[in-house]
C-alpha positions as a Markdown table, in Angstrom:
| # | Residue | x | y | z |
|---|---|---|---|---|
| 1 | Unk | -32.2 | 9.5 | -29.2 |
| 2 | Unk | -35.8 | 8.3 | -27.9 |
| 3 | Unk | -36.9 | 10.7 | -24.7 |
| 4 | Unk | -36.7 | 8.3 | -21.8 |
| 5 | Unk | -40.0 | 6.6 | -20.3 |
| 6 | Unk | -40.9 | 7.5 | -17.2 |
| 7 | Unk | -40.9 | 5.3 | -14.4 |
| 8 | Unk | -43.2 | 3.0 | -12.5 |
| 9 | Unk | -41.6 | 2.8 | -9.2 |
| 10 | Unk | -41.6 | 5.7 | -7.0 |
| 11 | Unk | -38.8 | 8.1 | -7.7 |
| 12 | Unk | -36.2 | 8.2 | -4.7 |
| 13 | Unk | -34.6 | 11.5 | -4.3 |
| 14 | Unk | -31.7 | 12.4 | -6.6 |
| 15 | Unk | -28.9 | 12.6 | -4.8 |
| 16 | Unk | -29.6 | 8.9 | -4.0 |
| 17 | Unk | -30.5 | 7.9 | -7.7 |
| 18 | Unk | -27.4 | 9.5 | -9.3 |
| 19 | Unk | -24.3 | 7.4 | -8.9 |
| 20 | Unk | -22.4 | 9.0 | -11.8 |
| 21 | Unk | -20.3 | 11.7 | -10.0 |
| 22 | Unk | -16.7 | 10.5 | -9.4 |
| 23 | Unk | -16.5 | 12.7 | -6.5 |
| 24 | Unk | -19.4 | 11.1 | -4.6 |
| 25 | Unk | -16.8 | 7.4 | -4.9 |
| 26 | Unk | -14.3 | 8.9 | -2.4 |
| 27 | Unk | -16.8 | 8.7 | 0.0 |
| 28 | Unk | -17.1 | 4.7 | 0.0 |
| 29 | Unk | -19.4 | 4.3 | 2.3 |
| 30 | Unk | -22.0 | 6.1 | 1.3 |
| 31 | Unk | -22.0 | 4.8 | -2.3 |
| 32 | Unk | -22.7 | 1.0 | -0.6 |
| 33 | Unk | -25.7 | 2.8 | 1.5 |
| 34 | Unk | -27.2 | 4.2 | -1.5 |
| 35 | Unk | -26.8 | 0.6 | -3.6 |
| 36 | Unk | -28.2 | -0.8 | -0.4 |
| 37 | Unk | -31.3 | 2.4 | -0.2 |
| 38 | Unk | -31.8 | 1.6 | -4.0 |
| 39 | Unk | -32.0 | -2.5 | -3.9 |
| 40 | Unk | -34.9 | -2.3 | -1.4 |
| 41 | Unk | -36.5 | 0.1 | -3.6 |
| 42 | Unk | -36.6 | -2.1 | -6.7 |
| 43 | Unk | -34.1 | -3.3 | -8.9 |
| 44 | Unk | -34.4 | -1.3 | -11.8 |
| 45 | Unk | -34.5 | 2.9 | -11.1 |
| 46 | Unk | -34.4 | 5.8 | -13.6 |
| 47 | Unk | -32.2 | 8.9 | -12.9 |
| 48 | Unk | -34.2 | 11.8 | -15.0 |
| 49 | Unk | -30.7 | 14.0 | -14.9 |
| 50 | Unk | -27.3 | 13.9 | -14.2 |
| 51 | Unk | -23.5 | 15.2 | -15.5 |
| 52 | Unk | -23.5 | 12.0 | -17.8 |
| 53 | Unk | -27.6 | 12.7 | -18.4 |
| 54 | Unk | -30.3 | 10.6 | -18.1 |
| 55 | Unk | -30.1 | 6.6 | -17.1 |
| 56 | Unk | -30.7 | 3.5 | -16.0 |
| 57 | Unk | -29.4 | 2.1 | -12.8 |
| 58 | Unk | -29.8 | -2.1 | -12.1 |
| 59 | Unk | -28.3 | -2.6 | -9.0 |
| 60 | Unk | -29.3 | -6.6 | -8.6 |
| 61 | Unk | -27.7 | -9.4 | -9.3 |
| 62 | Unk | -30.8 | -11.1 | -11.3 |
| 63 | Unk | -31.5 | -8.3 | -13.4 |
| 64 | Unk | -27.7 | -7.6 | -13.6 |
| 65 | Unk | -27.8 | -11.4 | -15.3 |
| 66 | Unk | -30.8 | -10.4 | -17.1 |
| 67 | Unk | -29.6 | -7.5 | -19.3 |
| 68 | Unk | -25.9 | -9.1 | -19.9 |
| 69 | Unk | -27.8 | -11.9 | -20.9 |
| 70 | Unk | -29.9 | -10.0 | -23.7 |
| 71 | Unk | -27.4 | -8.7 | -25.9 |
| 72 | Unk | -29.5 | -8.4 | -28.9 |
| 73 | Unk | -31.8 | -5.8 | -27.3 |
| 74 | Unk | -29.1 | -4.3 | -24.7 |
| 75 | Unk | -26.5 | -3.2 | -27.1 |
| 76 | Unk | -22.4 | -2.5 | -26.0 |
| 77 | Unk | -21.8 | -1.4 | -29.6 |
| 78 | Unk | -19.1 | 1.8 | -29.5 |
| 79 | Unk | -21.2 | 4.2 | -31.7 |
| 80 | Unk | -25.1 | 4.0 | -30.0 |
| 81 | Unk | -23.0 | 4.4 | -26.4 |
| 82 | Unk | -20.2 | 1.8 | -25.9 |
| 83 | Unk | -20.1 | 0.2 | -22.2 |
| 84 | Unk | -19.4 | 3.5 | -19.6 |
| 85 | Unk | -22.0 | 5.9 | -18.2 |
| 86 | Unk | -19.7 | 8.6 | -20.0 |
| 87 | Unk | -20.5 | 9.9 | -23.4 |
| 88 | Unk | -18.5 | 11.1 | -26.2 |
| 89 | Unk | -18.4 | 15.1 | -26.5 |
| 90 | Unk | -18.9 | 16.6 | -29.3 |
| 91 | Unk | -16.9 | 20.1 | -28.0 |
| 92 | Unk | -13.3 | 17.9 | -27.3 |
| 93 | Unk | -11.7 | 16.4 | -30.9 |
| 94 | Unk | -12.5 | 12.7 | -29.8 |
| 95 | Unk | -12.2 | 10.0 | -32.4 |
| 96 | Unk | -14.5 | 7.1 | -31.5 |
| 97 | Unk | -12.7 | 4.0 | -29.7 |
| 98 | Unk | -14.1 | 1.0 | -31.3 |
| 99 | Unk | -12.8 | -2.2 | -29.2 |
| 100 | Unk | -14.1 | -6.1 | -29.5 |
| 101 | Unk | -15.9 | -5.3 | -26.0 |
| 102 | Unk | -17.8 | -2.4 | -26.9 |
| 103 | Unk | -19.6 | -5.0 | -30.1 |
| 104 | Unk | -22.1 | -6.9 | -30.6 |
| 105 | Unk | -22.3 | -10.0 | -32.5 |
| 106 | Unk | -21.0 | -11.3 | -34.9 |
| 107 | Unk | -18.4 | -8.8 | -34.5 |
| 108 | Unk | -17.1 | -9.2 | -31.1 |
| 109 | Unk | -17.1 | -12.9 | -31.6 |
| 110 | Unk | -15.1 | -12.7 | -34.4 |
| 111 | Unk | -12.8 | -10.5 | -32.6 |
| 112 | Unk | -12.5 | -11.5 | -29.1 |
| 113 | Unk | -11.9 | -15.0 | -30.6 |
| 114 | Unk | -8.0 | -13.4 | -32.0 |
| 115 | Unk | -6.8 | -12.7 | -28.5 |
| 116 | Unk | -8.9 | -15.5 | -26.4 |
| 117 | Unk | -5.7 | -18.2 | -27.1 |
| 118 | Unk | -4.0 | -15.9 | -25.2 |
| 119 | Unk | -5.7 | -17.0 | -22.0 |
| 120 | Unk | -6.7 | -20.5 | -22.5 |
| 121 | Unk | -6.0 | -23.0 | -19.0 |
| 122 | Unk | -2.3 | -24.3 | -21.1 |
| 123 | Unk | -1.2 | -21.1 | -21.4 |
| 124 | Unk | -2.1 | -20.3 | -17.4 |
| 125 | Unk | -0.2 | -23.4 | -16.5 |
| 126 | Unk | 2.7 | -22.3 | -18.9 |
| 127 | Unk | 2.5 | -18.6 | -17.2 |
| 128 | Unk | 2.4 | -20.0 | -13.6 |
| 129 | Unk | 6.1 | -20.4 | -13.1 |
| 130 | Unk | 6.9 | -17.1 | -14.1 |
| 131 | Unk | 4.0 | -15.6 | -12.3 |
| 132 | Unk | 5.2 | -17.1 | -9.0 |
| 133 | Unk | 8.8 | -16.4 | -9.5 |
| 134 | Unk | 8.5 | -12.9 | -10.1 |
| 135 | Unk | 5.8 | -12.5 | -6.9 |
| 136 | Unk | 7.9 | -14.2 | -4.7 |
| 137 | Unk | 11.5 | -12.2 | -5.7 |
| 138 | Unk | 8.6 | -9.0 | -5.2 |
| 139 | Unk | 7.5 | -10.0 | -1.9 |
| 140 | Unk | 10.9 | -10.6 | -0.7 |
| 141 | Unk | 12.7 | -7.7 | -1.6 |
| 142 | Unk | 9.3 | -5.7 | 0.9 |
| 143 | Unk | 11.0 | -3.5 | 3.7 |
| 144 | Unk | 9.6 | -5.1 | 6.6 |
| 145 | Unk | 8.4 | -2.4 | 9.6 |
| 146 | Unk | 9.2 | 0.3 | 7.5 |
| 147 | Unk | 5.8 | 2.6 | 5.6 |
| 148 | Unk | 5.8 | 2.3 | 1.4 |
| 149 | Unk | 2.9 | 2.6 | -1.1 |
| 150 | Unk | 1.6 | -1.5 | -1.7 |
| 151 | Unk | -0.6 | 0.1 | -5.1 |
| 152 | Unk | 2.9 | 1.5 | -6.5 |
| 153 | Unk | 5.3 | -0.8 | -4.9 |
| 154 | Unk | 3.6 | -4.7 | -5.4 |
| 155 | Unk | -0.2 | -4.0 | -7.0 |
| 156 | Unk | 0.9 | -1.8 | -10.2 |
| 157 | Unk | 4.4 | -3.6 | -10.4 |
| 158 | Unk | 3.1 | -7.3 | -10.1 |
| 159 | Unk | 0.1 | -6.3 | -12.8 |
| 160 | Unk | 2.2 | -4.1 | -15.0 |
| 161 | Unk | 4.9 | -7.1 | -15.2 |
| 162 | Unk | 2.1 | -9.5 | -16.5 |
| 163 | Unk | 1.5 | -7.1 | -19.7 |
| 164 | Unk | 4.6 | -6.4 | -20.6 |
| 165 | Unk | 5.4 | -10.5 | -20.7 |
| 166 | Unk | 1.5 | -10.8 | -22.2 |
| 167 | Unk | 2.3 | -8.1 | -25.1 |
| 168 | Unk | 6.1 | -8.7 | -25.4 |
| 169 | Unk | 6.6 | -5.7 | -24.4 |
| 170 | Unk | 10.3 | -3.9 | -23.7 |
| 171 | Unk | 10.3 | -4.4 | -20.0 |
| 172 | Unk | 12.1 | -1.2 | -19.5 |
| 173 | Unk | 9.6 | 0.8 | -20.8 |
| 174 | Unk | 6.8 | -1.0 | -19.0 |
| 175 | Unk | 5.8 | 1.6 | -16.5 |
| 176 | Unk | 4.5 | 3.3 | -19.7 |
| 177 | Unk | 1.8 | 0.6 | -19.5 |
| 178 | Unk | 0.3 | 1.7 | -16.1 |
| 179 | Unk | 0.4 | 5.8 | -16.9 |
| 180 | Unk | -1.3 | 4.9 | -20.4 |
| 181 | Unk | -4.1 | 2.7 | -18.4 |
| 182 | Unk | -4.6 | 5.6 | -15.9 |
| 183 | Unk | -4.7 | 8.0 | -19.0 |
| 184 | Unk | -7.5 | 6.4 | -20.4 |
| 185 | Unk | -10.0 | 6.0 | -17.7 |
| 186 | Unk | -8.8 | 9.4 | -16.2 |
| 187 | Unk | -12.2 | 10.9 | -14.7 |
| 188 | Unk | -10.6 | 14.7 | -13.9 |
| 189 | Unk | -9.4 | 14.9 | -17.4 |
| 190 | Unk | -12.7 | 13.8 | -18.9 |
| 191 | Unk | -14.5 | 16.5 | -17.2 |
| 192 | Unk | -12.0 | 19.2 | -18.2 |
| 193 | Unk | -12.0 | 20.1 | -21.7 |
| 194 | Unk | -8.6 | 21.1 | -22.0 |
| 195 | Unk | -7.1 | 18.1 | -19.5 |
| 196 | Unk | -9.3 | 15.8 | -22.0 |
| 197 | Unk | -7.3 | 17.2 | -25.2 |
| 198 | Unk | -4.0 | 16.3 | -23.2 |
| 199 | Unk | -5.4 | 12.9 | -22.1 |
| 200 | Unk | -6.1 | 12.6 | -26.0 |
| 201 | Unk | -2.6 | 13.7 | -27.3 |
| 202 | Unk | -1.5 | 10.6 | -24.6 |
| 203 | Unk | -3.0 | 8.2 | -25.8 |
| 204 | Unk | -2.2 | 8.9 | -29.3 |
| 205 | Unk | 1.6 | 8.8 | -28.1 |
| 206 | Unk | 0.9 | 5.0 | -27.0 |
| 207 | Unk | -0.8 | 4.3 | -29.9 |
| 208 | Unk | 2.2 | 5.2 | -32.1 |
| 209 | Unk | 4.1 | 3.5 | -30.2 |
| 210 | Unk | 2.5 | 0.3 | -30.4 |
| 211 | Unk | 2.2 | 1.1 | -34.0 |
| 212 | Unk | 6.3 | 0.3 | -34.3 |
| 213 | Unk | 5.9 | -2.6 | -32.3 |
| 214 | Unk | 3.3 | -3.8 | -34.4 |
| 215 | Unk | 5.0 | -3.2 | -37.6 |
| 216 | Unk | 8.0 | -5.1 | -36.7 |
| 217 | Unk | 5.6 | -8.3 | -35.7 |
| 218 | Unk | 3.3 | -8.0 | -39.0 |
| 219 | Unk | 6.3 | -9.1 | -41.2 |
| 220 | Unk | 8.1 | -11.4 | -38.3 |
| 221 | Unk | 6.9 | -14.5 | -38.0 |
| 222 | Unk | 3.4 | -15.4 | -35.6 |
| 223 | Unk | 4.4 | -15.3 | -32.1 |
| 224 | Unk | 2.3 | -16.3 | -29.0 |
| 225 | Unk | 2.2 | -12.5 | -27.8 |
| 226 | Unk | -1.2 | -10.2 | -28.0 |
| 227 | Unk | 0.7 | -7.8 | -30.4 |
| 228 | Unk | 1.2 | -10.5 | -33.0 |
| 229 | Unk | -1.9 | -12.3 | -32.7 |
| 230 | Unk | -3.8 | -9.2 | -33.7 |
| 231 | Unk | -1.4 | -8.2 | -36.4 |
| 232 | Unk | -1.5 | -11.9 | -38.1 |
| 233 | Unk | -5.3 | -12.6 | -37.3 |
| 234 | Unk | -8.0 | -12.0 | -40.2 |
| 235 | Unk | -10.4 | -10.7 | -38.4 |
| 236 | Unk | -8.0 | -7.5 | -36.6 |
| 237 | Unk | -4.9 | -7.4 | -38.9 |
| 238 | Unk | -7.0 | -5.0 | -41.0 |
| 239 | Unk | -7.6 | -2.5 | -38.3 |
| 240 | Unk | -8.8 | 0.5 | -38.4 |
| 241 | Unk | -5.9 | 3.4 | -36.0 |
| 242 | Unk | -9.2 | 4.4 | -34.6 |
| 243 | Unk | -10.3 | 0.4 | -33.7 |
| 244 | Unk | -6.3 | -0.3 | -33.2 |
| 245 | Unk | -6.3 | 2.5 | -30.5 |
| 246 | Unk | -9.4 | 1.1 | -29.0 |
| 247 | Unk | -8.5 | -2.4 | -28.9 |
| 248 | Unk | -5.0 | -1.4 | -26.9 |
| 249 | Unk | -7.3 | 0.7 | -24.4 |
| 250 | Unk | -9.2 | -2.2 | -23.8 |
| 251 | Unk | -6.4 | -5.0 | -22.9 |
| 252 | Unk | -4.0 | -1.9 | -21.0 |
| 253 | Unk | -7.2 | -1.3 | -18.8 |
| 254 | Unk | -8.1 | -5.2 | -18.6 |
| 255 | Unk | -4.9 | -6.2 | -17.7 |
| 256 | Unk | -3.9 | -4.0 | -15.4 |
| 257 | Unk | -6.8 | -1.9 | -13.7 |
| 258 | Unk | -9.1 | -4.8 | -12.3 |
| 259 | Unk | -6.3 | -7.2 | -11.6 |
| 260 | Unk | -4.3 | -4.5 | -9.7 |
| 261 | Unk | -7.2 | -3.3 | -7.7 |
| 262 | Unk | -8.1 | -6.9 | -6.6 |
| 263 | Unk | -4.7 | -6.9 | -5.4 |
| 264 | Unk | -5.0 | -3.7 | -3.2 |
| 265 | Unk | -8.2 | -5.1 | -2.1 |
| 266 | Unk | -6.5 | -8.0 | -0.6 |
| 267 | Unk | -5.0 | -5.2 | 1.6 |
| 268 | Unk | -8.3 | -3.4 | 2.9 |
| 269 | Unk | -10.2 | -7.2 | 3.1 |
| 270 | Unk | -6.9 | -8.3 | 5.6 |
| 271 | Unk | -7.4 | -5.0 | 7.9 |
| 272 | Unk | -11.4 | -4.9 | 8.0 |
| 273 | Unk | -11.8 | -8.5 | 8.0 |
| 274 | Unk | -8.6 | -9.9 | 9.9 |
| 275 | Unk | -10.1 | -12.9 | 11.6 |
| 276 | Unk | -11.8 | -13.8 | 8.1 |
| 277 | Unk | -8.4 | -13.2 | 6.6 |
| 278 | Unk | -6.6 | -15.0 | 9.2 |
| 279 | Unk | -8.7 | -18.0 | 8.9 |
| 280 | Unk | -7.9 | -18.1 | 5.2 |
| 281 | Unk | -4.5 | -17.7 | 5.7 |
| 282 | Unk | -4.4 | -20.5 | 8.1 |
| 283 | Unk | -5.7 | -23.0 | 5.8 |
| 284 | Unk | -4.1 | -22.8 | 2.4 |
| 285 | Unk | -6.9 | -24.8 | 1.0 |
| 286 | Unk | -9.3 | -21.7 | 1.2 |
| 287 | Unk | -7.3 | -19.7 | -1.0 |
| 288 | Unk | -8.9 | -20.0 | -4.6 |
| 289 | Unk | -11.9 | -19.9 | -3.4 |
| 290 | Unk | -10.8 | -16.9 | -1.4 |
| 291 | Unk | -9.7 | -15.5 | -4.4 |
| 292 | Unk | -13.4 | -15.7 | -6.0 |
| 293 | Unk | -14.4 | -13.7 | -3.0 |
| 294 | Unk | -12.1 | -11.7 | -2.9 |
| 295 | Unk | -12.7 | -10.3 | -6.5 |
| 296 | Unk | -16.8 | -10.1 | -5.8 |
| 297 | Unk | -16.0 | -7.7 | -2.5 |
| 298 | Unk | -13.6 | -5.5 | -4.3 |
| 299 | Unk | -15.4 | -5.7 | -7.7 |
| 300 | Unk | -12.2 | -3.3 | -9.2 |
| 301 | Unk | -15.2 | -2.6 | -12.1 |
| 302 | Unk | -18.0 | -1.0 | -10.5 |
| 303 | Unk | -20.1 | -0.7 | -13.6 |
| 304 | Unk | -20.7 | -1.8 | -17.4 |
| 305 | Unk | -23.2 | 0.3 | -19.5 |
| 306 | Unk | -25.7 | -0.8 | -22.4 |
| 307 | Unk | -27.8 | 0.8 | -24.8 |
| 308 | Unk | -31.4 | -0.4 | -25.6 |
| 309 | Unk | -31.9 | -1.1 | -29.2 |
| 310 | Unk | -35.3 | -1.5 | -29.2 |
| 311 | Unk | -38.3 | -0.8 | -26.8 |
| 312 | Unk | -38.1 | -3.6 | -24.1 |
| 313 | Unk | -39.5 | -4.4 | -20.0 |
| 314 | Unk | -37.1 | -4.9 | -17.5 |
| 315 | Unk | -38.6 | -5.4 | -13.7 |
| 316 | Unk | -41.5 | -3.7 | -14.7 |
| 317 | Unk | -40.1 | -0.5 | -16.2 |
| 318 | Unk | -40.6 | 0.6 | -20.0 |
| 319 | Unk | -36.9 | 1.1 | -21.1 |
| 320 | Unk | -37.2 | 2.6 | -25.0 |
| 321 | Unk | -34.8 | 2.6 | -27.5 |
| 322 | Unk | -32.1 | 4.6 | -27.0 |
| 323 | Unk | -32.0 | 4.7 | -23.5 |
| 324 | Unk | -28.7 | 4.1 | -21.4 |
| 325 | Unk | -28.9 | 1.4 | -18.9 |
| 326 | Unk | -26.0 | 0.8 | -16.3 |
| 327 | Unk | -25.5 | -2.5 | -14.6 |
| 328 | Unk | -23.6 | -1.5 | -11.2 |
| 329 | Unk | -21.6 | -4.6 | -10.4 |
| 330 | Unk | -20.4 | -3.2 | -7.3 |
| 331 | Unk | -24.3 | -3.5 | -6.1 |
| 332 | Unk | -25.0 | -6.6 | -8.0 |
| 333 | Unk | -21.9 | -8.4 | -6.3 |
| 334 | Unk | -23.4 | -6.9 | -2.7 |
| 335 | Unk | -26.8 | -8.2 | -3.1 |
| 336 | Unk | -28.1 | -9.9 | -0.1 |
| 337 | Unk | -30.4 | -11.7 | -1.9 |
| 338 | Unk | -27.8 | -13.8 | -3.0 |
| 339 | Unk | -24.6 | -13.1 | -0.9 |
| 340 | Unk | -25.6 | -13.3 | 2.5 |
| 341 | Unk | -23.3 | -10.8 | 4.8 |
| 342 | Unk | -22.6 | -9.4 | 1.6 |
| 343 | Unk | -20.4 | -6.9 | 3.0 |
| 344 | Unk | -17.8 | -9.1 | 4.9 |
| 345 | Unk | -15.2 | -11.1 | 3.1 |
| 346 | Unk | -15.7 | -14.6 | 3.6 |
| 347 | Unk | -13.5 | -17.0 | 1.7 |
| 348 | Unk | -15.2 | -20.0 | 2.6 |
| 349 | Unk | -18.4 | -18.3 | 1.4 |
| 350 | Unk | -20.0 | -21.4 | -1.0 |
| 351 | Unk | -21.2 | -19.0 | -4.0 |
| 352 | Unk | -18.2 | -16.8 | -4.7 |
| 353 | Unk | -18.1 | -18.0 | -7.7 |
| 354 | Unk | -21.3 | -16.2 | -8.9 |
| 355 | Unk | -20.2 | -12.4 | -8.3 |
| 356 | Unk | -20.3 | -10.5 | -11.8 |
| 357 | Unk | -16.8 | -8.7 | -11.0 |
| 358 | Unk | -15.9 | -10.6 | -15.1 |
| 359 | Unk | -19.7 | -9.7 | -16.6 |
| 360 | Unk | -21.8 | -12.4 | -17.7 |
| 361 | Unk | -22.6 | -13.9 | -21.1 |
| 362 | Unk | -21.2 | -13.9 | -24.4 |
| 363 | Unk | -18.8 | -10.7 | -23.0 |
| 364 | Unk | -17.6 | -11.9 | -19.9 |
| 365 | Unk | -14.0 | -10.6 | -19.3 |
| 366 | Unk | -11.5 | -12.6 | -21.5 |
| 367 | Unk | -8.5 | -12.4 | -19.1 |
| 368 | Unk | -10.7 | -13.8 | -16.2 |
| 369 | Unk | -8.7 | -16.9 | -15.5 |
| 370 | Unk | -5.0 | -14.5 | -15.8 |
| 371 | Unk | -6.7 | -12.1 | -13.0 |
| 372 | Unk | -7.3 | -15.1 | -10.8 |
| 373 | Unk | -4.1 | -16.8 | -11.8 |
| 374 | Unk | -2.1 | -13.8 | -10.8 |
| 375 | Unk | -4.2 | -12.9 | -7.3 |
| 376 | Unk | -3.9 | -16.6 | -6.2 |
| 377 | Unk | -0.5 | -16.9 | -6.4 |
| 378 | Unk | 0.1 | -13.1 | -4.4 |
| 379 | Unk | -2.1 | -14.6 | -1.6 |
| 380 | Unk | -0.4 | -17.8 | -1.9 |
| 381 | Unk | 2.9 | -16.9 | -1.7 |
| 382 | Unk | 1.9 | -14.1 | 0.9 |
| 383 | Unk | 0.4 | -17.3 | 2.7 |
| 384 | Unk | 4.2 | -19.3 | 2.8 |
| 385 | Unk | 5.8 | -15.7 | 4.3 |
| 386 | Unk | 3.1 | -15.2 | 6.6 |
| 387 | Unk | 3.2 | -11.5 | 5.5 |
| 388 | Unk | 1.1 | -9.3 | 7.5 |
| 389 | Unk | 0.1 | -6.4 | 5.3 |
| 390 | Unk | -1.4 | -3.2 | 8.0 |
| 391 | Unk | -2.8 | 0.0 | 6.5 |
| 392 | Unk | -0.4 | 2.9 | 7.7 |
| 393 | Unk | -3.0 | 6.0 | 6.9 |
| 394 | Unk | -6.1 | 5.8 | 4.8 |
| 395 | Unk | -5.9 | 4.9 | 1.5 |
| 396 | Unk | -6.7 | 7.1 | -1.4 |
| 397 | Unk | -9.6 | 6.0 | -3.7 |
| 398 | Unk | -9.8 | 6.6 | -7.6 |
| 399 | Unk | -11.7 | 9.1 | -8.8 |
| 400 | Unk | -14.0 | 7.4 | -10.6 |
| 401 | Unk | -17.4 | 5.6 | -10.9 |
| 402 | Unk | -16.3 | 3.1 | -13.2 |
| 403 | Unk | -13.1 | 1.6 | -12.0 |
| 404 | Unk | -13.2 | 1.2 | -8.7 |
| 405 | Unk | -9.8 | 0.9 | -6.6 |
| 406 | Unk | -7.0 | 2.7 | -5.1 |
| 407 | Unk | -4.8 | 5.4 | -6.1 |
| 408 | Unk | -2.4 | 5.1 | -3.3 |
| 409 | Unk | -2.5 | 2.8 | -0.1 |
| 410 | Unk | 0.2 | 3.0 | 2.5 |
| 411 | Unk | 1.1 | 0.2 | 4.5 |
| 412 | Unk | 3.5 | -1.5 | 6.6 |
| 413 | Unk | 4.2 | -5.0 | 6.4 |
| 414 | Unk | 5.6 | -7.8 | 8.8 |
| 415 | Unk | 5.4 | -11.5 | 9.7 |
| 416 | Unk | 2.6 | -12.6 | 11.7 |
């Protein structure tokens, strides 16, 4: 791999530059002081070492735009980097994960294109009543004044429900959904060898057992689940276990982890911004816009990673081939060049609609208009209960710089 160039800027001290240790993400805070110390520095910064090693941070939302939107020189390809700030190590037995986002073209297109009929606006409007009926049954089965866990109890449940119907999935076994998508982007295990080898001998459980699911579909007729449009599709009933594996990583994660953080976020927006909230909640009409704003404050995907392929500029700085870049879209989505009060949560803001929580460009979250379907209808039907949702003790944050939510949040909930 080419030796990184050094920068132009002036370096800014390391422990302000490196936003790769998970540890530093429990202390929320300070991670949106540093994105703030590092966007009036410049929009592009090098960080010459680190526990991931040396990168790239853009922490704007133009230059964010920028690099999505140059996908012939900033590469997602699986094997020159994929799309994390993690690497593969060479000392745990790790198969590469090849999955339709971690492409370029023509091969994502090809690809993405099997499961995109799976979210088109007709099927939204054909999931819709099922969305609602199982939110509002949810809602109403709450204990009211009494303490429970909203991420377990209504965020993981409402989410997990959604791929189980999306993959035709036995809904007993569902839960298995949520512990698989927690195995995969588990930070402590990545950073312990031998947790790593038993986050690895998970996922190969949930990989054989999708492998009976998909056998039974690949001889059944096609059917409008996302197990049977990959196993009848040309361009992915050919599948590789290593690209199979990846692929289910990718829509687990997808489905569940961003959607199901935007819905705890709902949570900390209601107790740090309760008149905003209020106001919202007050006039139904605010609510999908809400919903746009609601996903670019939480942003449940801090970052997405490229690779340079070639030698390229980028505000100013020499990036060479080879080197990692990371497009922080927590930062991007809090840029006060574009978002003014960019920390508050204003649903009537006019630009929501321009946060990056999806990406941007030709890899732009497939299951964008599901994650909105399903949030809308959760503060919707929150909305016709007037359900007030109050954080009992502090939450607890994932460990993680990459997907960025909550672990646990207790609450108590009542009717305003």
């Amino acid at each position: 791999m080419a030796t990184l160039a050094q920068p132009l800027a002036p370096q800014l001290p390391l422990e302000i530059l490196d936003l790769s240790k998970a540890q530093d993400w429990l202390e929320y805070r300070n991670i949106l002081e540093r994105f703030r110390i590092l966007r009036a520095a410049g929009p592009v910064h090098y960080c010459p070492e680190s526990g991931v090693g040396p990168y790239w941070s853009v922490v704007t939302h133009h230059h964010v735009m920028e690099v999505e939107g140059r996908p012939d020189v900033f590469s997602s390809r699986w094997d020159v980097g994929g799309i994390t700030i993690f690497d593969r190590k060479p000392e745990v037995d790790e198969p590469p994960l090849p999955m339709f986002i971690a492409m370029d073209r023509p091969e994502h297109t090809e690809k993405r294109r099997t499961v995109a009929p799976a979210f088109t606006p007709a099927e939204m409007l054909r999931h819709e009543p099922l969305v609602r009926r199982r939110t509002a049954e949810l809602l109403d089965s709450l204990p009211l004044g009494e303490p429970f866990d909203w991420v377990d109890r209504v965020s993981i449940e409402l989410t997990t429900g959604m791929l189980a119907i999306l993959f035709d999935f036995p809904w007993e076994d569902r839960r298995l959904l949520t512990f698989w998508s927690d195995t995969a982007t588990d930070v402590e295990a990545f950073e312990n060898p031998e947790r790593d080898k038993e986050r690895w001998a998970v996922l190969y459980e949930m990989a054989a057992y999708f492998m009976r699911l998909w056998n039974e579909r690949k001889d059944a007729e096609p059917r409008p689940d996302l197990i049977s449009m990959l196993a009848h599709a040309p361009a992915t009933r050919h599948m590789s276990p290593q690209e199979f594996m990846g692929n289910l990583v990718l829509l687990i994660v997808g489905g569940n982890d961003t959607t199901r953080n935007t819905m705890s976020g709902a949570v900390m927006a209601q107790n740090l911004w309760p008149d905003d909230w209020n106001r919202m909640m007050a006039d139904p009409a605010l609510i999908e816009n809400g919903v746009s704003e609601l996903i670019r404050w939480q942003t449940p995907l801090a970052h997405m990673r490229r690779t340079a392929l070639v030698d390229t500029e980028l505000a100013g700085q020499r990036i060479r081939a080879g080197d990692k870049v990371v497009m922080w879209y927590l930062s991007a989505n809090r840029d006060e060049a574009v978002f003014l009060e960019a920390d508050r949560f204003l649903p009537e803001r006019p630009n929501a609609r321009r946060h990056l929580s999806f990406g941007f460009g030709i890899h732009r979250c497939v299951g964008a208009r599901l994650a909105e379907l399903q949030v809308r209808v959760l503060l919707e039907e929150m909305q016709r209960r007037r359900l007030r949702v109050t954080l009992a003790d502090e939450p607890v944050r994932v460990y993680s710089p990459f997907v960025h939510g909550f672990r646990k949040m207790p609450v108590v909930v009542d009717r305003a």
